[in-house]
Every structure is written in C-alpha cells, then in structure tokens.
C-alpha positions as CSV (number, residue, x, y, z in Angstrom):
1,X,-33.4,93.3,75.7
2,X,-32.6,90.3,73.2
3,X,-35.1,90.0,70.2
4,X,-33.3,87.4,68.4
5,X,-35.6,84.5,68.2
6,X,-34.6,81.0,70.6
7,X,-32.5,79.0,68.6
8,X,-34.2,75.9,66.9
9,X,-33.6,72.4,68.7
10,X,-31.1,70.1,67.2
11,X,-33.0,67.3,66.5
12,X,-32.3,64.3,64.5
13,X,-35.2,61.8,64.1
14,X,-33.8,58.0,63.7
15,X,-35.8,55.5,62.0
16,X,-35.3,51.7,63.3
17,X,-37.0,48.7,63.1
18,X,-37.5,45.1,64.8
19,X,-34.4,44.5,63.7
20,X,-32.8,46.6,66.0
21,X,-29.6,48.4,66.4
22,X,-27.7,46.2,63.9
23,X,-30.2,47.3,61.4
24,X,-29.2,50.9,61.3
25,X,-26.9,52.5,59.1
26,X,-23.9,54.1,60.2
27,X,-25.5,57.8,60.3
28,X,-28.3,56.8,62.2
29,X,-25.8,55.0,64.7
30,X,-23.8,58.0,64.7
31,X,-26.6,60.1,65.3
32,X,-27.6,58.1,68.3
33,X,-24.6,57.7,70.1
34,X,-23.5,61.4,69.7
35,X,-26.7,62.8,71.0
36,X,-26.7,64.2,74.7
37,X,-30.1,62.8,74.7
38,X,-32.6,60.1,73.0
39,X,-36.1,60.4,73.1
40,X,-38.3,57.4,72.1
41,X,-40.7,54.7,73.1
42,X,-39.8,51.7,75.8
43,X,-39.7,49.1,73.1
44,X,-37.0,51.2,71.0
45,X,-35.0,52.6,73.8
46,X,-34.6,49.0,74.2
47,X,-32.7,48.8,71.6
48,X,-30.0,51.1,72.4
49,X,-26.6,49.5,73.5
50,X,-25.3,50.2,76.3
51,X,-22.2,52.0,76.0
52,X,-24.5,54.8,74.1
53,X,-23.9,57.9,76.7
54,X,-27.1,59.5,76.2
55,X,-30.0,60.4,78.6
56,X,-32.7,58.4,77.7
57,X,-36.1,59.8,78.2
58,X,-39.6,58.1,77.0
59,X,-42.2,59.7,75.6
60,X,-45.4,60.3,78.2
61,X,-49.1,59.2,77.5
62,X,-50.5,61.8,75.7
63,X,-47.4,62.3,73.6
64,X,-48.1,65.1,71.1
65,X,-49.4,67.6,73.9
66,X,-45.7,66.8,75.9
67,X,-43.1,67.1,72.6
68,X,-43.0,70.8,72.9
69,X,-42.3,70.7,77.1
70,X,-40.0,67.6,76.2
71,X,-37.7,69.5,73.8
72,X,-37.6,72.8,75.8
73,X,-36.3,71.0,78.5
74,X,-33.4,69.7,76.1
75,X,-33.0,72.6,74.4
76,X,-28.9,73.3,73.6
77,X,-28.3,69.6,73.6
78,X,-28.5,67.2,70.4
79,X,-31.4,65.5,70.6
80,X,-31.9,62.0,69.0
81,X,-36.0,61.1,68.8
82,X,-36.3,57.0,68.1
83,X,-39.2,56.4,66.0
84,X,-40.4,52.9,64.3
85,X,-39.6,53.0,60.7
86,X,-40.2,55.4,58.6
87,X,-40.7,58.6,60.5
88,X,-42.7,60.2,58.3
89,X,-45.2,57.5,57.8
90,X,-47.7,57.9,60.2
91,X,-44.6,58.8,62.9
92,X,-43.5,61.5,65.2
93,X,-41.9,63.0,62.0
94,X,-44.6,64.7,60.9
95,X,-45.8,65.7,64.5
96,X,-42.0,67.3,65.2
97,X,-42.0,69.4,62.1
98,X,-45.4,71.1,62.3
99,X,-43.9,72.2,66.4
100,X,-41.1,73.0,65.2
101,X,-42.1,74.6,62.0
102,X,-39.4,73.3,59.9
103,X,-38.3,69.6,59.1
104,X,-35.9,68.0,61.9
105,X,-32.8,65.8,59.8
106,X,-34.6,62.7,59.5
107,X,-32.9,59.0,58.8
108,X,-36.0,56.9,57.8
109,X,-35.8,53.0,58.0
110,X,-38.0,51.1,56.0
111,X,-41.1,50.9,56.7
112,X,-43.8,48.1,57.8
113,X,-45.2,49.6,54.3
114,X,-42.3,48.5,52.5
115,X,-41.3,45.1,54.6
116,X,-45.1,43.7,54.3
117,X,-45.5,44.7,50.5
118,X,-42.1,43.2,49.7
119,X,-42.9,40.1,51.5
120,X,-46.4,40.0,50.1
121,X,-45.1,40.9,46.4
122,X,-47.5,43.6,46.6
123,X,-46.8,46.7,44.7
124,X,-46.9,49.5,46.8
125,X,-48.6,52.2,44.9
126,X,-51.6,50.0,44.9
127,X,-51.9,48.6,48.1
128,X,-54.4,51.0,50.2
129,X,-53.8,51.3,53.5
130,X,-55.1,52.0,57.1
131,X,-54.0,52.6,60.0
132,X,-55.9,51.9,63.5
133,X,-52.8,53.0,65.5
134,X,-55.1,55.6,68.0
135,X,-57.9,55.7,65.4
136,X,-60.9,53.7,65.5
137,X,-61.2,50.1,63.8
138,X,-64.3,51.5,62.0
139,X,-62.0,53.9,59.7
140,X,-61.4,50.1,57.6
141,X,-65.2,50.1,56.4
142,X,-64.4,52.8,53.9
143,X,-61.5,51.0,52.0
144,X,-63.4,47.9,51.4
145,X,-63.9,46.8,47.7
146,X,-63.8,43.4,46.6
147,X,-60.2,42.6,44.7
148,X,-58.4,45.2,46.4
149,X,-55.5,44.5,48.7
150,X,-55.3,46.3,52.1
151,X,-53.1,47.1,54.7
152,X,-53.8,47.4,58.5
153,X,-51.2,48.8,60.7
154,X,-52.3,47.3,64.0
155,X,-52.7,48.5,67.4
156,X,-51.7,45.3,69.4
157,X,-52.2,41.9,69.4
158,X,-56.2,41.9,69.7
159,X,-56.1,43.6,66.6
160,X,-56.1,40.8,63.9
161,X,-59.2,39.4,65.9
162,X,-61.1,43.0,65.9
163,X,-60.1,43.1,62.0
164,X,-61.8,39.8,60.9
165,X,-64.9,40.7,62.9
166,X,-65.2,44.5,61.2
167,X,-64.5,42.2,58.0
168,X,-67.5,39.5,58.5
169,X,-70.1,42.1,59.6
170,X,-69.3,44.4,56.6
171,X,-69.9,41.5,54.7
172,X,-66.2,40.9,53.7
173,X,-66.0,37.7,55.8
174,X,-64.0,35.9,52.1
175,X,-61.5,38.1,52.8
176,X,-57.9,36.4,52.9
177,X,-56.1,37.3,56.1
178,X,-52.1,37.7,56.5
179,X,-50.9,38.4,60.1
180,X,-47.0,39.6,59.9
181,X,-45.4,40.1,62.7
182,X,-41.9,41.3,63.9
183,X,-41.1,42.5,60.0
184,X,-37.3,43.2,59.8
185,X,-36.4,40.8,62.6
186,X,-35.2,37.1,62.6
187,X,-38.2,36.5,64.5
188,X,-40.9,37.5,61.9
189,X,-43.6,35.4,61.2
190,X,-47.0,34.8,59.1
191,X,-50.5,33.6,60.1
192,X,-52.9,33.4,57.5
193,X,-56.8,32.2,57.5
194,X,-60.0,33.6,56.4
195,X,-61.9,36.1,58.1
196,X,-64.6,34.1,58.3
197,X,-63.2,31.6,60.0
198,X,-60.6,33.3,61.4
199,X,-59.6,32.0,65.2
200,X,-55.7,32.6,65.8
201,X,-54.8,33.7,69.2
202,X,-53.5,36.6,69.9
203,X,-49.8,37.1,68.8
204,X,-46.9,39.6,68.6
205,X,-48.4,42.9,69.6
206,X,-45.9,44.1,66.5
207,X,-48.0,43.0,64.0
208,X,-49.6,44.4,60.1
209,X,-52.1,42.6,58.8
210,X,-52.6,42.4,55.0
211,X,-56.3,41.5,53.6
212,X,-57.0,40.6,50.3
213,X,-60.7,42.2,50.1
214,X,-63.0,39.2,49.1
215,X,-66.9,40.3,49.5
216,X,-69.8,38.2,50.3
217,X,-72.0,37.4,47.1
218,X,-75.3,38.4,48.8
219,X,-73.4,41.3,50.9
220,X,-74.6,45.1,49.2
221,X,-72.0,46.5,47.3
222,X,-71.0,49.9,48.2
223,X,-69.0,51.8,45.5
224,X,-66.5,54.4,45.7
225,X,-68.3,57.2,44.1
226,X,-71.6,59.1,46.1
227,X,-74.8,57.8,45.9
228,X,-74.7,54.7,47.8
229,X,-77.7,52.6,47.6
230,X,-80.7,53.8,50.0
231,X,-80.5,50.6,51.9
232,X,-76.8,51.4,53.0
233,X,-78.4,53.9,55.5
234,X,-80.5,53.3,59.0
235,X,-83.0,56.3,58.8
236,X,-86.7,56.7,59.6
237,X,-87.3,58.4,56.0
238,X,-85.0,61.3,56.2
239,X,-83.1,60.3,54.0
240,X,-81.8,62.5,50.8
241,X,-82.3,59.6,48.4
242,X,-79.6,57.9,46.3
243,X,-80.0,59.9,43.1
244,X,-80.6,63.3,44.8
245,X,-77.4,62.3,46.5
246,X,-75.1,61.4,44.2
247,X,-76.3,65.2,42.1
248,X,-75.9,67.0,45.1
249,X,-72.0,65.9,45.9
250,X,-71.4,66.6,42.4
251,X,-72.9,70.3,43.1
252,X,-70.4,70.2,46.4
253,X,-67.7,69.5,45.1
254,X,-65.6,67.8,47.6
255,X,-61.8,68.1,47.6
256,X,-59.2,66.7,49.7
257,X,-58.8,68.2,53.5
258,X,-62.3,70.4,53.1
259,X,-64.5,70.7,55.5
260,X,-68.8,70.4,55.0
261,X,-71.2,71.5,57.1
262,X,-73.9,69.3,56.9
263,X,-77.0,71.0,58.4
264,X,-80.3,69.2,59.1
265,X,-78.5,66.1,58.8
266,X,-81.1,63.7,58.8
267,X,-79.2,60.6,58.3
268,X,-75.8,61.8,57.3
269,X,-76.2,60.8,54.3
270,X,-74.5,63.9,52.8
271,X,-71.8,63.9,55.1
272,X,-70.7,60.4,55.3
273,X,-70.6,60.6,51.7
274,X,-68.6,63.4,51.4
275,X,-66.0,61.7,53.8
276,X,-65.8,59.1,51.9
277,X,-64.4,60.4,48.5
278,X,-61.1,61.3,50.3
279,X,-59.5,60.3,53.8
280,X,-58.5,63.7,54.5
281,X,-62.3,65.2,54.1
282,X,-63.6,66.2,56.6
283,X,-67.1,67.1,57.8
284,X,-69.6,68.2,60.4
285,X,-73.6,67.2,60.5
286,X,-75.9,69.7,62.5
287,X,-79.3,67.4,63.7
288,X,-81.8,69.3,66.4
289,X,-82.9,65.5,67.1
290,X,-81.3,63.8,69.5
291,X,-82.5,60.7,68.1
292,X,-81.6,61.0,64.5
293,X,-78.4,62.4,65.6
294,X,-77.3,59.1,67.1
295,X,-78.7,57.2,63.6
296,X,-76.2,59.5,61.7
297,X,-73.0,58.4,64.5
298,X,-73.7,54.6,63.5
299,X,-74.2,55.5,60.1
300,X,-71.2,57.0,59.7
301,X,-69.3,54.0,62.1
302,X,-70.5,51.3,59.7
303,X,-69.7,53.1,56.6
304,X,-66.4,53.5,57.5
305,X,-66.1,57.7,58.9
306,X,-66.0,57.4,62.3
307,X,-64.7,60.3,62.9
308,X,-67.8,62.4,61.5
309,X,-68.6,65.1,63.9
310,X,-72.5,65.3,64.9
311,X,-73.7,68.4,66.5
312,X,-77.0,68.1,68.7
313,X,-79.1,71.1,68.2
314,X,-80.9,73.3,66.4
315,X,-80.0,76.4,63.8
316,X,-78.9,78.8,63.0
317,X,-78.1,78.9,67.2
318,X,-75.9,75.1,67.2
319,X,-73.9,76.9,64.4
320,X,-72.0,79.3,66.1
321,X,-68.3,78.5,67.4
322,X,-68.5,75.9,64.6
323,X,-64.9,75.7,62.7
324,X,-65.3,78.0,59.4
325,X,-67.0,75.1,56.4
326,X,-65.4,74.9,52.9
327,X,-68.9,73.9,52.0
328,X,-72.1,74.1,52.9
329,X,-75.4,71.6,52.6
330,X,-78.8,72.5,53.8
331,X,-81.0,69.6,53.7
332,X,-84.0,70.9,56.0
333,X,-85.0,73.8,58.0
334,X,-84.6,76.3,55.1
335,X,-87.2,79.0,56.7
336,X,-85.8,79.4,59.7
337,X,-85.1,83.0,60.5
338,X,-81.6,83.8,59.9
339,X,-80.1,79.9,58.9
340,X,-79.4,81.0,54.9
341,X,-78.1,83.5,55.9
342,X,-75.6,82.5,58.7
343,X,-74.4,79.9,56.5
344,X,-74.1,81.7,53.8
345,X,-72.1,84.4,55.9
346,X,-70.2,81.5,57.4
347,X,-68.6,80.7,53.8
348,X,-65.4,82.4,52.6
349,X,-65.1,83.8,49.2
350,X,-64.8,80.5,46.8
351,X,-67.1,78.7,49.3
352,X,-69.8,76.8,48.0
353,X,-73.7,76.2,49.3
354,X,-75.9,73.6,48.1
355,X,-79.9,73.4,49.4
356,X,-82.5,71.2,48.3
357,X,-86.1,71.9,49.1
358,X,-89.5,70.2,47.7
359,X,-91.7,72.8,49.8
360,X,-92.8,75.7,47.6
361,X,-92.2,78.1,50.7
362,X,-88.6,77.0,51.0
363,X,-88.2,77.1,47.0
364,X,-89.4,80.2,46.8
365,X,-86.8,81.3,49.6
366,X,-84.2,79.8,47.1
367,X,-85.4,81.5,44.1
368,X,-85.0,84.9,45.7
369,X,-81.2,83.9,46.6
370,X,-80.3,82.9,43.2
371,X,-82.1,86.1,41.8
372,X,-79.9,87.8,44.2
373,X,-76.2,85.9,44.0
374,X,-76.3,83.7,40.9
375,X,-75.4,80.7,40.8
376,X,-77.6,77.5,39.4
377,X,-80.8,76.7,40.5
378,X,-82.8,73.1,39.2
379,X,-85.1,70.7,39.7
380,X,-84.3,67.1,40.0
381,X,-86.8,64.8,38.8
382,X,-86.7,60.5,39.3
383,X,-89.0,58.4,38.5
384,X,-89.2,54.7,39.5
385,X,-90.5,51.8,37.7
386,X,-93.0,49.7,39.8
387,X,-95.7,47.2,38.5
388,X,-98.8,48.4,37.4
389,X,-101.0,45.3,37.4
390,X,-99.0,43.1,35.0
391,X,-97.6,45.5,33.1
392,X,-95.1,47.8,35.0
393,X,-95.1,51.7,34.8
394,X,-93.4,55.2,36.3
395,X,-94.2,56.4,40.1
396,X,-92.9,59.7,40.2
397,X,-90.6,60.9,43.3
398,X,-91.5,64.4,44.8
399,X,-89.4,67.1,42.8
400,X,-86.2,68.8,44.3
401,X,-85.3,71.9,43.6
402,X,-81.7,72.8,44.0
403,X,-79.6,75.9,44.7
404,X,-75.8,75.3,44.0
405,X,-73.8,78.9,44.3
406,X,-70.3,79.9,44.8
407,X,-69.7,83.0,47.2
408,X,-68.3,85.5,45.1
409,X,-65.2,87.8,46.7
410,X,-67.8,90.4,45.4
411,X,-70.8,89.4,47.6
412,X,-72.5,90.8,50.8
413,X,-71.2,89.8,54.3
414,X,-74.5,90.0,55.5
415,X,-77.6,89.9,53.3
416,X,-80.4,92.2,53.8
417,X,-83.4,92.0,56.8
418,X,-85.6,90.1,56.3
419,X,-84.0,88.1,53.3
420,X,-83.9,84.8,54.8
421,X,-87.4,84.4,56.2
C-alpha cells in the first residue's frame, strides 16, 4: 500500500495584462510555452500565440469550487494558470495557494493598482481601494471620506454608471470621476466627469475607475471611527444611541478578520459599526423580528457592509450552528433562559462579551455575572442640552449599565442552573 502523499501540481501562475503577450517577460513566456497545459480566462487565452503547444482550458462558472477537479485532472503535467495582473491582487493566486496549501511559482505583472496610480500620480500607499469584481457595489459606501482618493476595480462596462449613482445617493455626487480603460495597452483611454453629472456611455468592459471623494456640503458626514451620528440609521427607536455606541465598540474591541455576534440586533447598529473599522471584520446580527431584521440589511447596504449577515429568529434557539464569535454583544433579551449563558459558552478563552441593559431585572442579571467572572461593569450616563423656555438646560438619557468581560482560560464551560434567568 503507498502512503507517500500525491505529489503537488506543478503550477506556475503568469501575470499578463492588456498589453498582451509582448508585455511579458521572458520567464513568464517561457513558462507559458513549456507548459503541457494553460488554464485561464477567454480574454487571456486570447492572448496566447499560436505556435504555443499547450492545451488550453478555461476556467468554468463558478471557478473556485472547479480549481481543485481542474488541477487533478492535470496533475503530472506543467500547468501554466493565466491571470490578469498581479496574481496575488485580488487573483486566482491567492485562491491556488490556500488548495494547494503552499504558494504556486508566481510571475506577477503589474497591476491595474500600479498602471492607474502611475497614470493618476497617485501614490499608492494612500490610495484606498475597492473592488466590486463578484462583490456588491454597496461595499464602496464604507471608503467614502471627503479628500480621499479611491479606487474601483470594475465589473464591466455598467460599472462606472452604477458607481456615480452609489456616489450621488451617498451624498458624494462632487466627486471627480476617472474612467481608465485598457491600462497597459495602446488602446487605453480616460473619461472623466463628475458624478453628478456623470452620463458617459458604457465603455471598455476593462475598465478602473478612480474617484477623487468630494462630499456634498449639506450631505451627513460619517467618520471613520464608531459612533456614527443617530440619524445615519433607519430604525423605529431601537437604536443603541451614538454615545452608548461609540463606548461599547471601544469595550469590543474589534480587530481585523474577527467575527461579532450581534444579538438582538435592533438596527445593526453595533454590527455595521464593527464592520466598518476594518474590511476584513466580520460580523453576524441575531433579530427575532422579521421586520427589523430587514431595517438592519439596508442599514448595513447603505453604510457600506453589505455583506453583514442577519439571522431571523429568536435566542438562545437562532444561535445554534452559528460559526464560533470572537466577540459577543447583547443588546436586548438579557433574561431569557439560557441566552447569557450560551453566548457566554459560545466564546473561546480570550473572547470578549459586552451587554448593556437599562432594566433593573436585566442589571441585576449582569451584576451576578460580574460577581462571578470579573471583568468591568458601569453605567453610562448622557445628558442632552435642549431649551428650557429661553434659557436651555440638561434632559437626561435613561442610564446604561454595562458588562465588558474577557473569558478567562480559567472559567466554567457551562455556568451553573439557574444562573442566567
């Protein structure tokens, strides 16, 4: 019986742009023609001569769930895999290595990145960008701030069209629009205009489309810290407010690629925010109403986290099966049986759980937990100033009282009956 593990594919991944095989350096050529077979999208097998002996095969539609059937099939032969540019920037580079565990040889050309930023005279470092390549046109919302420069990589021709509409309704119509197309090639080309204004027909489908972020003067300015002004937010009043807000992210914590669980989500408030301090984060909202939970899918479209993940139900029941949380808010629903403590149970050691109450049954809960597991436990206070007559004075908020912990390697798996009720 052989237990030596199947040999890994000989892959080479090939970088090439618009402008084509005479663009490529003579390792990438090398690597093409001496491949028994190239793998790669219809626009850049196009680009192959020829005299190149290689099978060609292109990729099917989905791609990432047919690379590992793909390369199987191929295995023992050299194996070139065409992608456009670099790789490794948002290419099948990164997809290839986590299959095949370690990095193919790679042979990057430079990327729409690089060409658009060195037409532009943009440094790169400081140029944010997005890409809507298979990803909704709603992830832009989040990188809007007025005087920054962005970057869209672009999903087609209808894309620069999409982009200045997204731009006037999140009140960014000022923005300056650059449309470049065919980067690389002898056939690249600029539109410009406003968003605002902006009524170019549709173009090359090979396009990036650089935005110098202009906002509207009367449009609400959204920063890039939590605690995003109240008004930000559709609700119906459940709504953790923008001071409580901003204190309770702080109390979370959030760090790049965690996950939250968001539970009685309200508005999303929580979550959205916490997606919005890093692209990576990631987060899940658990609302019992079906209505609300809809509220907190738009929220999080418009403010730019589209891919926020709403959960329709009730807990602790809508919590089970749920991928294992970072971090853990619970906004509402403290007393029913069993949610502390699933949630807290749910939390690896290092994990952290934040819950804010202004009920005294639900503080009371809270007080017996910190007795029990440390952590901090406050009250957060805001007062707002509102005319009195014609002299103005202080209407106080209702209190929050706030638990903040981290789960100790030390504490309980599960806590005692009874505890959480």
């Amino acid at each position: 019986m052989n237990t030596h593990p199947a040999p890994t594919p000989d892959v080479t991944v090939i970088g090439i742009g618009a402008d084509g095989w005479d663009g490529l350096a003579p390792a990438a050529r090398d690597a093409v023609m001496g491949a028994g077979v190239v793998i790669g999208g219809g626009r850049q097998l196009a680009l192959v001569p020829d005299d190149c002996p290689a099978q060609r095969v292109a990729w099917p539609t989905p791609l990432r769930p047919a690379v590992p059937g793909l390369l199987e099939a191929h295995r023992g032969r050299r194996i070139a895999v065409l992608a456009s540019g670099d790789p490794m920037f948002y290419g099948i580079g990164r997809t290839l290595t986590e299959l095949l565990g370690t990095p193919p040889r790679i042979l990057p050309h430079p990327s729409s990145l690089s060409y658009a930023c060195a037409r532009l005279g943009w440094a790169v470092e400081e140029t944010e960008v997005v890409t809507v390549v298979g990803r909704p046109l709603a992830r832009i919302a989040a990188a809007l701030h007025d005087g920054r420069r962005l970057l869209v990589l672009s999903s087609g021709a209808d894309t620069p069209a999409e982009v200045a509409a997204l731009l006037r309704d999140r009140g960014f119509g000022p923005s300056r629009m650059r449309v470049l197309e065919q980067l690389g090639s002898q056939g690249e080309h600029c539109v410009e205009g406003g968003a605002d204004h902006w009524d170019a027909p549709p173009g090359d489908p090979l396009n990036v489309i650089a935005v110098d972020c202009r906002r509207a003067p009367d449009a609400l300015r959204l920063g890039a810290v939590p605690g995003l002004p109240d008004a930000a937010y559709e609700h119906d009043g459940q709504l953790t407010k923008r001071h409580v807000r901003a204190a309770t992210l702080g109390a979370l914590a959030p760090a790049p690629g965690e996950l939250l669980w968001d539970v009685g989500g309200g508005s999303g408030s929580i979550a959205v925010e916490w997606m919005r301090t890093h692209p990576s984060c990631r987060a899940l909202t658990v609302e019992r109403d079906p209505v609300r939970a809809e509220r907190i899918a738009r929220n999080a479209d418009r403010l730019g986290v589209p891919a926020l993940r709403v959960v329709t139900g009730a807990a602790p029941a809508a919590l089970a099966q749920l991928p294992s949380p970072d971090a853990v808010f619970i906004g509402g629903g403290l007393t029913a049986p069993g949610l502390l403590a699933a949630c807290w149970d749910a939390l690896a050691p290092g994990g952290r759980l934040v819950a804010n109450t202004v009920t005294l049954e639900s503080e009371a809960l809270l007080a017996d937990w910190y007795r029990r597991h440390g952590g901090e436990l406050v009250r957060l206070a805001v007062a707002h100033a509102v005319p009195v007559g014609g002299f103005t004075g202080w209407r106080q908020a209702m209190p929050v009282t706030q638990w903040a912990v981290v789960k100790s390697a030390s504490a309980p798996v599960n806590t005692p009956p009874g505890a959480a009720t």
